[in-house]
N, C-alpha and C positions, 0 to 999 in steps of 0.2 A: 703818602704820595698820591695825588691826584691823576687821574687818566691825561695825558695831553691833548690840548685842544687844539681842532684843526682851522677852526674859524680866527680871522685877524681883523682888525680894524684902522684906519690912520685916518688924523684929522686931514679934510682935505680944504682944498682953495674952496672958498661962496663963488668964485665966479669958475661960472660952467665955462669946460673945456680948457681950463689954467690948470697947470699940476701943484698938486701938495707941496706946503710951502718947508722948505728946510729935511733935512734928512728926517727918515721913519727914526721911532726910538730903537735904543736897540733890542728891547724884546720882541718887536716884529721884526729886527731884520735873523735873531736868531730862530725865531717860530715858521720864518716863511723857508730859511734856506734848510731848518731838520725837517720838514715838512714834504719837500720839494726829494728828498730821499725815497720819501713810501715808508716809513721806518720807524718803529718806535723803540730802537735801542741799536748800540753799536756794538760789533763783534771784538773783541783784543783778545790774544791769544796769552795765554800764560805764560812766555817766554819772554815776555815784555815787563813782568814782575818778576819772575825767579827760573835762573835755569836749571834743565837736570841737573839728577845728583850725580850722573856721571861726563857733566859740563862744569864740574864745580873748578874751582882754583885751586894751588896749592895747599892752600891753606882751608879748603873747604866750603869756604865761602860761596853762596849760591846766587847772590843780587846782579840782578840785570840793568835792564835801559832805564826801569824806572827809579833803580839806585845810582844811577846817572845822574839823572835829571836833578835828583835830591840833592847833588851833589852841589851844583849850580845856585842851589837857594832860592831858583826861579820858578814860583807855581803858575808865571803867565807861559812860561816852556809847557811847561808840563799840560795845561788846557789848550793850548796850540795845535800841539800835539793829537790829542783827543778830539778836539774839535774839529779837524782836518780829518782826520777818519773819521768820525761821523759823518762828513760832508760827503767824502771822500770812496766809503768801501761800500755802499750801496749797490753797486753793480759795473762792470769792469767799460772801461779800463783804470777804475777807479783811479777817476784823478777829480780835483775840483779846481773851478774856475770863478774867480769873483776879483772886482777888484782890491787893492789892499785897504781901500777907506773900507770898504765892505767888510773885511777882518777885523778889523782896526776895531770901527763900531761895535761889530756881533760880539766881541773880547772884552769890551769897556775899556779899553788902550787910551780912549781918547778923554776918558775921566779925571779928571785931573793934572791936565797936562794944558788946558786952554783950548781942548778940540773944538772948541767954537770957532777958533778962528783960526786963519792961512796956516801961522807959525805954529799954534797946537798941535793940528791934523798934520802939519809935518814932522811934526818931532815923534808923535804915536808911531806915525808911517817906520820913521828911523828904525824905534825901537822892536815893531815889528821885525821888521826886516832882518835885524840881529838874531830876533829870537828861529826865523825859517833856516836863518843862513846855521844856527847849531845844529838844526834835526836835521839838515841837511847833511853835516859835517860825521854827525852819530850814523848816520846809513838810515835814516825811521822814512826819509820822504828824498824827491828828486824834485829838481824846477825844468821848465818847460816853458817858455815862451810863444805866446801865441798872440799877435800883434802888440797890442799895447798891456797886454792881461799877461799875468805868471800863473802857468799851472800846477799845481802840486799833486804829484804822482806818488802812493802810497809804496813804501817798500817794508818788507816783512818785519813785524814788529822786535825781531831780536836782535835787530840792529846790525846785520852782515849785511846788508844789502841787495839781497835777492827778491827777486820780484814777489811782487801783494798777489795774494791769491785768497778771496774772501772765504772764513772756515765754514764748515757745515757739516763736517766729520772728524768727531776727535781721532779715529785710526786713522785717516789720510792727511789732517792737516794739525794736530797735534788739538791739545786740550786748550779750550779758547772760555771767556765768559763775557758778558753783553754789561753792556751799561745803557741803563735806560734813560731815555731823552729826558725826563724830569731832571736831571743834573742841572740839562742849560735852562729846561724851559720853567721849572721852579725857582731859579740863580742860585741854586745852590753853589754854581762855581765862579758867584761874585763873593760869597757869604762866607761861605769855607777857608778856614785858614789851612794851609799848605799840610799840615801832618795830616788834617781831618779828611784832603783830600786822596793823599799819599796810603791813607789804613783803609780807607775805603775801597780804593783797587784790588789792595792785599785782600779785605773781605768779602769781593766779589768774587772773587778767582777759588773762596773757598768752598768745602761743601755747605749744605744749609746749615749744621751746627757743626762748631770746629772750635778746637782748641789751640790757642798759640801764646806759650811763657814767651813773655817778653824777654829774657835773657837767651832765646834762642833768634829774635829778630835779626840780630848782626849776623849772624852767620848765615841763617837760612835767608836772607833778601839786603841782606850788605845796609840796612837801616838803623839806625841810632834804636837803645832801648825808650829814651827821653820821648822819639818823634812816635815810636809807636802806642805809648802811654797817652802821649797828648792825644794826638789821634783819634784813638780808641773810646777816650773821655768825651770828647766833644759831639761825636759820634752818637753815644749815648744819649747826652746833653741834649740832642737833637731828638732822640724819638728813632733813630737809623737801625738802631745796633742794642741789642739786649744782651744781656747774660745772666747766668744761674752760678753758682759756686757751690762745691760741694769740695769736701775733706777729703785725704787720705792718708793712711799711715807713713810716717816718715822717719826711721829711726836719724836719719843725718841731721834732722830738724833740733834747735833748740827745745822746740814744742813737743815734739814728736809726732807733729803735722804739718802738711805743706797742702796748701791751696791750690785746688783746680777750679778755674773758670771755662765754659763753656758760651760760645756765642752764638748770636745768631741776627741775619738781619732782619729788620721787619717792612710792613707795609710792601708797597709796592717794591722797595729794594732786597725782597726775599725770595731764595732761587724758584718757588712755586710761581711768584708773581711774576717775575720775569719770562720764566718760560710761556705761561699764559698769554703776555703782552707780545711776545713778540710773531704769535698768529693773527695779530690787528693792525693789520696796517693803516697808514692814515691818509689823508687826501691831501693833494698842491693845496696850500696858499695863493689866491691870485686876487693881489690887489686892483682893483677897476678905477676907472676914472671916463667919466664920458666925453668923446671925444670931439673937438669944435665940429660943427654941421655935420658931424657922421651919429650913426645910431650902431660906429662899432664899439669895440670895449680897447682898452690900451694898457699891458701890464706895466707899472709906476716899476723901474727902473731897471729891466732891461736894454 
């Protein structure tokens, strides 16, 4: 995983003092708004993938917000989600403000839908919209009206409802893990299929080598053994995620051995690389354009 870059580019108008013709793509408009943070990773608290063991259910069961979400089918929830707290928990009152074609875009919503044109950008818009108004519904975020713009105000990722307080102490705000901006700004979260991004969370939340039987996924995080296998593979597949295997005795086994795997992640998504990146912060994004008969500067689309 490469360091994130702080410099942007868009083509602009030839004629001095006309702005750049049609929206930025959308990897400058996600590189200028994670940029516009200070931040090269975002905080999620571990309560947000699995609660205590003595929050469990009935039945034991330990899966939270993010077995929620799973539940839905929807992996543009689930990057909404993340993305809005990325924008969002940089510093209080952690709330973000953009218009919804600005989401819409930074999400790729408008991919495939005809976003080029009026009817496209409005039906992206719809579906947005459906997807704020669920985290809304789950307790993860609150809306906020502020003229013509919605703001979205961060609430505690375990889904009660209580106010965002950004972590910085596992004793005072519980055990939390960072995801680092390489997610949006590599696209990893165009590329990724929904288990691969679902095992990822669960891997980040772990120590740096950890062990997890997939027949213990359903109970301990309310997840399909299928979606954590998938997952896990592609993970791999990618260069993300390693593992070692090694034997042990098993009288209950056919073999009279059962298989242990050990994980870990690599590159830049590994807990040493993380904690490193997140003492680098990075610089605003600010697109220029010179301005008719002035010698000032004008940011493109504030």
């Amino acid at each position: 995983m490469s360091i994130p870059q702080t410099a942007a580019s868009t083509t602009l108008n030839p004629f001095q003092g006309s702005a750049p013709l049609g929206a930025p793509a959308r990897e400058e408009y996600v590189k200028t708004m994670l940029a516009r943070t200070t931040r090269t990773a975002v905080p999620i608290r571990s309560a947000f993938v699995q609660r205590l063991a003595k929050d469990a259910n009935a039945s034991g069961e330990r899966g939270s917000m993010l077995a929620k979400i799973v539940k839905t089918r929807s992996a543009v929830h689930l990057d909404a989600f993340l993305f809005i707290h990325a924008i969002a928990s940089s510093r209080a009152p952690y709330k973000a403000t953009y218009p919804s074609q600005t989401w819409v875009r930074a999400l790729g919503l408008d991919q495939g839908t005809g976003g080029g044109t009026d009817d496209g950008l409005e039906a992206a818009q719809s579906s947005w919209s459906k997807v704020v108004r669920r985290l809304v519904d789950q307790g993860l975020i609150r809306r906020e009206r502020e003229g013509r713009q919605m703001s979205y105000i961060l609430l505690d990722e375990s889904g009660h409802g209580s106010e965002y307080v950004r972590p910085t102490s596992d004793k005072v705000h519980g055990t939390w893990f960072s995801i680092p901006h390489a997610y949006w700004l590599e696209g990893h979260y165009m590329t990724m299929t929904f288990p691969a991004k679902v095992m990822l969370l669960i891997a980040l939340s772990m120590k740096s080598t950890f062990t997890l039987p997939f027949e213990r996924v359903p109970k301990w995080y309310g997840i399909s053994q299928s979606t954590a296998k998938r997952g896990f593979a592609e993970l791999t597949k990618k260069g993300i995620l390693s593992h070692t295997i090694q034997w042990r005795i098993e009288p209950t086994s056919p073999v009279g051995y059962a298989e242990m795997r050990s994980y870990e992640l690599q590159g830049g998504w590994s807990t040493a690389s993380r904690k490193a990146a997140s003492t680098r912060p990075t610089d605003a994004v600010l697109f220029t354009v010179p301005a008719t008969n002035s010698g000032d500067e004008k940011s493109v689309g504030e």
